[in-house]
Every structure is written in structure tokens, then in C-alpha cells.
VONUMAR-456527 format. One record per residue (C-alpha): y, z, x; residue in one letter. Coordinates in steps of 0.25 Angstrom, whole numbers, padded with zeros to 4 digits, always signed. Example, Ala and Ser with C-alpha at 12.3 -4.5 7.8 and 13.67 -1.06 7.14 Angstrom:
REM residues 2
-0018+0031+0049A
-0004+0029+0055S
//
This chain:
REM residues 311
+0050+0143-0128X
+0036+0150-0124X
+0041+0158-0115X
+0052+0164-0123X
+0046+0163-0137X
+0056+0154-0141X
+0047+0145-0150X
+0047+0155-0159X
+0063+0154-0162X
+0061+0140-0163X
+0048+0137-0172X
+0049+0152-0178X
+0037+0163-0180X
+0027+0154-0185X
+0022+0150-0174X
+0016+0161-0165X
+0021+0165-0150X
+0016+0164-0140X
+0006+0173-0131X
+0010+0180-0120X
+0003+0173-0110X
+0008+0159-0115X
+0023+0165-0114X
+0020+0170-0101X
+0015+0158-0094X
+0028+0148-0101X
+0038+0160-0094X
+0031+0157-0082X
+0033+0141-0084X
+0047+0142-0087X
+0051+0150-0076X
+0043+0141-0068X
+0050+0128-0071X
+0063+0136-0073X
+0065+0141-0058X
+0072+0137-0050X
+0062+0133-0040X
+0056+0124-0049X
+0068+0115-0053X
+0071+0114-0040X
+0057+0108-0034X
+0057+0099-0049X
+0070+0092-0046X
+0066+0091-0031X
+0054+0083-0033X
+0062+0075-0045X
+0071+0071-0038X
+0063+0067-0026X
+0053+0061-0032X
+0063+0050-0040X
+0060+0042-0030X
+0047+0038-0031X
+0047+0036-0047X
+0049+0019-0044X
+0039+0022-0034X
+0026+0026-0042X
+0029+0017-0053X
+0025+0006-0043X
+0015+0011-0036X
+0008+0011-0052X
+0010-0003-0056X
+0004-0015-0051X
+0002-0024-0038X
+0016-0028-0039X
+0024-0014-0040X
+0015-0007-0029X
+0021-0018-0020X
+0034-0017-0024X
+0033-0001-0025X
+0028-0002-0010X
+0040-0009-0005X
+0049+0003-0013X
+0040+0012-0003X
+0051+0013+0008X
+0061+0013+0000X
+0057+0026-0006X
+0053+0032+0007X
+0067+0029+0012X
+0072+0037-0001X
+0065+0048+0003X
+0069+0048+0017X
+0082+0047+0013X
+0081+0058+0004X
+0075+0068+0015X
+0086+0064+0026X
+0095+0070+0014X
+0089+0081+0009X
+0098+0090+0008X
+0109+0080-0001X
+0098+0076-0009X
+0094+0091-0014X
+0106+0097-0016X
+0107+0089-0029X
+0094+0092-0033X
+0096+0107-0030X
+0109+0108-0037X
+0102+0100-0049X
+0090+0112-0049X
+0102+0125-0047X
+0108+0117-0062X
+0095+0117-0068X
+0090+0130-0064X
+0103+0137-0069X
+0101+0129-0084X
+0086+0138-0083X
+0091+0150-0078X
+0086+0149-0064X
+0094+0150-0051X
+0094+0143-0039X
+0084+0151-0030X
+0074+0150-0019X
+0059+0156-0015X
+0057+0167-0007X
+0057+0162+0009X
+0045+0172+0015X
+0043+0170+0030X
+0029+0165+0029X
+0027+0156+0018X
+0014+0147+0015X
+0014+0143-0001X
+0028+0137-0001X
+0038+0131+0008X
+0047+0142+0015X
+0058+0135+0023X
+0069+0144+0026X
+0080+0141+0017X
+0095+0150+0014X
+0098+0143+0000X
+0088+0138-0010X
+0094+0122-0010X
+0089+0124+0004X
+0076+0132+0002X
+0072+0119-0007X
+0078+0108+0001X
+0069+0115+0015X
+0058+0119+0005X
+0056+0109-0005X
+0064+0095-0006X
+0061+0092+0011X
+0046+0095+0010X
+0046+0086-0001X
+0051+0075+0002X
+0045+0073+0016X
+0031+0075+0007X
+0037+0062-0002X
+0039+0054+0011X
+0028+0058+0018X
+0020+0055+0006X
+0027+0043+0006X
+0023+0037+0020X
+0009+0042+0019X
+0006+0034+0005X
+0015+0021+0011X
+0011+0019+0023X
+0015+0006+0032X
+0000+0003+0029X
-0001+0005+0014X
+0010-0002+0013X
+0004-0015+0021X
-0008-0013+0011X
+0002-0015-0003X
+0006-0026+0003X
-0008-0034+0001X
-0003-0034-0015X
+0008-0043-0011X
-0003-0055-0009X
-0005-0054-0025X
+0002-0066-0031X
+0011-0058-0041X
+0017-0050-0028X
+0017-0062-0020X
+0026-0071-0030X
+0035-0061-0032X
+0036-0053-0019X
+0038-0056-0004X
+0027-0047+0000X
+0026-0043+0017X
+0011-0045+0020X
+0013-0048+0035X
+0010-0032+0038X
-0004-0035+0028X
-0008-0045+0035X
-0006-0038+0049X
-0014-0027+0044X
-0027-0034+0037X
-0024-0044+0049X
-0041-0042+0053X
-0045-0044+0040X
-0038-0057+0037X
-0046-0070+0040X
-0032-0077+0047X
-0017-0069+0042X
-0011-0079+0054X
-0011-0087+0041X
-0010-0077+0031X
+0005-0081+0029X
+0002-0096+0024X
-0009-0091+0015X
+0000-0081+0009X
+0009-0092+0007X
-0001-0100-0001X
-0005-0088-0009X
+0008-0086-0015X
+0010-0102-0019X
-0002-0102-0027X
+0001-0092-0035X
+0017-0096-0037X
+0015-0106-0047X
+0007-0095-0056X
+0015-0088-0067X
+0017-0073-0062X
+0008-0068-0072X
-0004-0076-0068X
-0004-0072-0054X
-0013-0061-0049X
-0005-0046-0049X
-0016-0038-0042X
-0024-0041-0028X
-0037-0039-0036X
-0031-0053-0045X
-0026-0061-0032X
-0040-0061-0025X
-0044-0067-0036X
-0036-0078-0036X
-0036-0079-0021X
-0045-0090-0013X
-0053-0084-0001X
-0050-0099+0008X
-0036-0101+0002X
-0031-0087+0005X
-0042-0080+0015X
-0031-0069+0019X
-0024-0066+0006X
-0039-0063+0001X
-0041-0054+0011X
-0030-0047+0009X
-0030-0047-0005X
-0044-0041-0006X
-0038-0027+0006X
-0027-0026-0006X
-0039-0026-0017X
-0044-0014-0008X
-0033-0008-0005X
-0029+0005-0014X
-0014+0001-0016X
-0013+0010-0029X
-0020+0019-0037X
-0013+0014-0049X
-0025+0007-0054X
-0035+0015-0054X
-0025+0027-0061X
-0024+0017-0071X
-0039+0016-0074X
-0041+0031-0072X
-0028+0033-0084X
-0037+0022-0092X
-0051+0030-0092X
-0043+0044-0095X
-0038+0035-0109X
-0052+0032-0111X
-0061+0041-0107X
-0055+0053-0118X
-0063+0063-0127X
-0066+0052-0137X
-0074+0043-0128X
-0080+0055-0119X
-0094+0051-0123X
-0092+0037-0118X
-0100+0033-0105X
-0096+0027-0092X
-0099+0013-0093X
-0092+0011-0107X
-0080+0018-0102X
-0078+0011-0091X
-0079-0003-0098X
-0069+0003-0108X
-0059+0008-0097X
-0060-0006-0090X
-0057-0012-0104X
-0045-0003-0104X
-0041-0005-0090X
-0041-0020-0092X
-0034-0020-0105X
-0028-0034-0104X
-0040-0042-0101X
-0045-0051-0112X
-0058-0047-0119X
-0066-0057-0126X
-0071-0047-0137X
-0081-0058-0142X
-0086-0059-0128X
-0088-0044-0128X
-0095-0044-0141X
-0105-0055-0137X
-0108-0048-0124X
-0110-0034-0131X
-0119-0039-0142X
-0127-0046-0131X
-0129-0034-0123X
-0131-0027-0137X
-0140-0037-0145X
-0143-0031-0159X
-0157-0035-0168X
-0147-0035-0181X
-0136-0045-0179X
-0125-0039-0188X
-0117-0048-0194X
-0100-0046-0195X
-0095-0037-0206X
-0084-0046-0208X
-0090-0059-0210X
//
């Protein structure tokens, strides 16, 4: 509507156009998105990246959905090997899907310039554009997603996840394999030739609790884990406490200050924002506000003691 002055049809003279450098730049927008190039490269990555939508979700939840989005891992990975062995089938409909939308903006199928020496895009040789972007585009891409893939998932960060499986909300629920943690953390552990007995005991004492008593985090389970009872679960319940497995958490706090810290409470200093910022972060613990008053009037005593208004 910039672009074109069409506004003005629709909302009529009173309101007053716009100025010759803001049409300019919206006619450059719209023939950006509207080319053909670009529809192409947007249904690509789409479609593509479909796949990993199941896959983020759980990696931002808690304990519980990082190791059940883990075990989805190779799953995905298979996907996308599957969909690079048949690139070709897979692209044509995606290619015939972007020649229809580019015809409904007046754009026809076309592809870039191939020079003979090329450095600030990919120039594979192609004879038709479906091929130009299959060579140039789709293929690059998807050995990016699985190499990306194998680098973030490694056999070892894998072994790593595993360690959330000893909390007891995971353990009821979910046969968990610890055999390669255990191998792994095996100099670390005071005897894992009798890590499976142990393991065995853990998770009978915490059968008998309702689901929702039982611990749902590492941090919770060590806890409620006895150093004599349970030598090698404390062990490796405190490497799973160290370990990084997601970033979710501390996004999460990060999200939580940007709520707090806005231009109404910019004057506010450091310590008072972050006592406010953990009250927000920890919103379902129980506050005793008596308790609260007691220990600020002590910390603040007063000469006059002021009486309540409502009394």
C-alpha cells in the first residue's frame, strides 16, 4: 500500500502520503519478498525445518522432556538423512509449490547469474533453476542441519543427559540406560561394581511417594539422597548438577529481569533488583509476609512506633 499509494484509496485524502524516501524503501521490500529467489529459500528452510519443531519444544521444558527429547534425537537425525539420500523427490514439490506462489505475485521462476569465479554466494553449475537451487541451496543446507546435529548430540553429550534419569520422577516412570554413565564416570565412582543394586534401592524408595512429592530436578534428588545409602548415585547426581544439559533456565531468568528491569524501575539498584527478580523467578514458594514484616521492622527499628490505621 506504501509502495503504490494505495492507502489513500482506501482511507482517502485526509490522511497525507507518504514521502519519497519511505515509498522507495517499501518498493524495494516488496520486490524483495515477492521474487522469486526469496520464496524459494522461504519454503526451503519451511519445510525443512518442520522437523525439528517437536524437537525445541523439549529441549525448553524441564528434566523430564530433555530426556525424552534426547531419545527423539536419532530419530530426527535418521529424518534428515533420509531426506538428503532423496533430495531430489523431496524438492520437487517444494519447487513446484514456489513456481505457484511466485506466479500469484507476478514473479517467474528464474535463477541468479552463474559467473565463473564467484566468492559471496554459492555458484554450482546448474542448466534449469529447480536444479540451480537443489545444487545450491536445499543440499548445502541440509548437511548444515546434520552436521549441526552430530556436533550438538554427540555419543558423549548424550551419556551426559542420561545422569537426569537417576531423579526419581524419571526413574519411576522411565527405563533409563545408565550402563554407558557409569562406564564413563567409572574413576570417579566410589564402587559402580555395585552401582546396579544401589540403583535398585534408590528407585524403591521413592516408589511408595505420590508422583508429585518426588524430586523432578538433580539439584532436588541430592537432596534427598544419603551419601552411605547411596555413595554412587551422589556422585553422579552432583556431575548432573554441573553439567550444562540446557540453557533453558537461565533464558528463563534472563526473560524474567527483562519484565522487571523496565523504564519505570530504572533507578532501582542491584541488590533490590535481584531480591525482586528471585521473588519472581520462584513465584510458587510460600512467603510468610508476617515473617517478612518482622524481619524488616527489625532491621529497620523506628523511635515512633506507629500504630495500625485500621485498628
Amino acid at each position: 500500500m506504501i509502495a503504490y499509494s494505495r492507502h489513500l484509496d482506501k482511507y482517502g485524502e485526509r490522511f497525507a502520503d507518504w514521502d519519497t524516501g519511505n515509498k522507495s524503501a517499501a518498493h524495494q521490500i516488496l520486490k524483495s519478498i515477492t521474487s522469486f529467489d526469496f520464496i524459494v529459500v522461504f519454503l526451503i528452510v519451511y519445510h525443512y525445518l518442520s522437523h525439528l519443531a517437536g524437537i525445541t519444544v523439549k529441549l525448553q521444558g524441564r528434566a523430564v522432556d530433555v530426556v525424552e527429547a534426547h531419545e527423539m534425537v536419532a530419530e530426527i537425525q535418521d529424518i534428515y538423512r533420509s531426506e538428503r539420500e532423496g533430495v531430489e523427490k523431496g524438492f520437487d514439490h517444494i519447487y513446484q509449490h514456489s513456481v505457484r506462489m511466485a506466479e500469484k505475485v507476478g514473479s517467474a521462476a528464474e535463477m541468479p547469474r552463474i559467473a565463473s569465479r564467484q566468492q559471496h554466494r554459492a555458484n554450482a553449475q546448474a542448466a534449469t533453476p529447480q536444479q540451480y537451487y537443489q545444487r545450491n541451496t536445499v543440499i548445502p543446507f541440509l548437511d548444515h542441519i546434520i552436521t549441526s546435529l552430530n556436533d550438538r548430540f554427540a555419543a558423549s553429550a548424550k551419556i551426559a543427559t542420561s545422569l537426569i534419569g537417576l531423579v526419581p520422577s524419571i526413574l519411576c516412570t522411565r527405563d533409563v540406560c545408565l550402563e554407558d554413565a557409569v562406564g564413563q564416570y567409572e574413576d570417579d565412582l566410589p564402587s559402580p561394581e555395585l552401582f546396579p543394586m544401589e540403583l535398585y534401592r534408590w528407585k524403591n524408595h521413592f516408589l511408595s511417594d505420590p508422583p508429585e512429592s518426588r524430586p523432578a530436578s538433580p539439584a532436588e534428588a541430592i537432596k534427598r539422597c544419603d551419601n552411605t545409602m547411596f555413595p554412587n548415585i551422589s556422585v553422579l547426581l552432583k556431575i548432573a548438577c554441573t553439567l550444562p544439559v540446557t540453557s533453558c533456565e537461565c533464558e528463563r531468568s534472563a526473560s524474567a529481569l527483562r519484565r522487571l528491569n523496565n523504564y519505570m524501575r530504572a533507578s532501582m539498584g542491584k541488590q533490590r533488583l535481584s531480591n525482586l527478580a528471585l521473588m519472581h523467578i520462584h513465584y510458587d514458594k510460600d512467603i510468610n509476609l508476617d515473617r517478612v514484616v518482622d524481619c524488616f521492622a527489625q532491621l529497620h527499628p523506628r523511635r515512633l512506633e506507629l500504630d495500625s490505621l485500621l485498628k
